[in-house]
N, C-alpha and C positions, 0 to 999 in steps of 0.2 A: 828359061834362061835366067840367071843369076846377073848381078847387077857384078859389075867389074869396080871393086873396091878401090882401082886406082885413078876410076875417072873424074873429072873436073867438071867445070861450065856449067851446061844445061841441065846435067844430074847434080848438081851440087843446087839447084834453084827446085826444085824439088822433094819433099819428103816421103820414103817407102817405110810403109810401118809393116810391111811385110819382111824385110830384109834385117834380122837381129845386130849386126853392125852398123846399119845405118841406125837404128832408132838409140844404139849406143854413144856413135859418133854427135846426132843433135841432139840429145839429152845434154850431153857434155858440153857444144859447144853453145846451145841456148841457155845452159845451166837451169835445167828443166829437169822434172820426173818423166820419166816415161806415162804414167798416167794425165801429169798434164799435157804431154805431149800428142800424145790420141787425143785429147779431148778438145785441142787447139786445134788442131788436123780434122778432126767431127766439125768443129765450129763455122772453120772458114777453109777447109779445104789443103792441099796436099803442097801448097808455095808454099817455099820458103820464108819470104818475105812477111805475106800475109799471115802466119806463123808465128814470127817474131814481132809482128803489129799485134798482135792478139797478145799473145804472152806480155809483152811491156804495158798493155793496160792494164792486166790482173792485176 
């Protein structure tokens, strides 16, 4: 099952690096590579949040 591109909330508090629109959409909106973006997601896992705590330390 495919992740429904127009959903909010609880998917939006999460990051799928499996799904190529989603890892478009937070590259963009973390203003992130995609390579940092895996490797932030490697570090501390698949929050959002915890995501953007990582990346604003680099």
């Amino acid at each position: 099952m495919t992740d429904d591109t127009k959903k909010t909330g609880l998917d939006r508090k999460l990051i799928s690096l499996e799904e190529p629109h989603e890892v478009l959409s937070w590259t963009k909106s973390l203003g992130c590579s995609e390579a940092q973006l895996r490797e932030a997601v490697k570090a501390v896992g698949n929050s959002a949040e915890a995501v953007r705590v990582y990346l604003d330390k680099k």
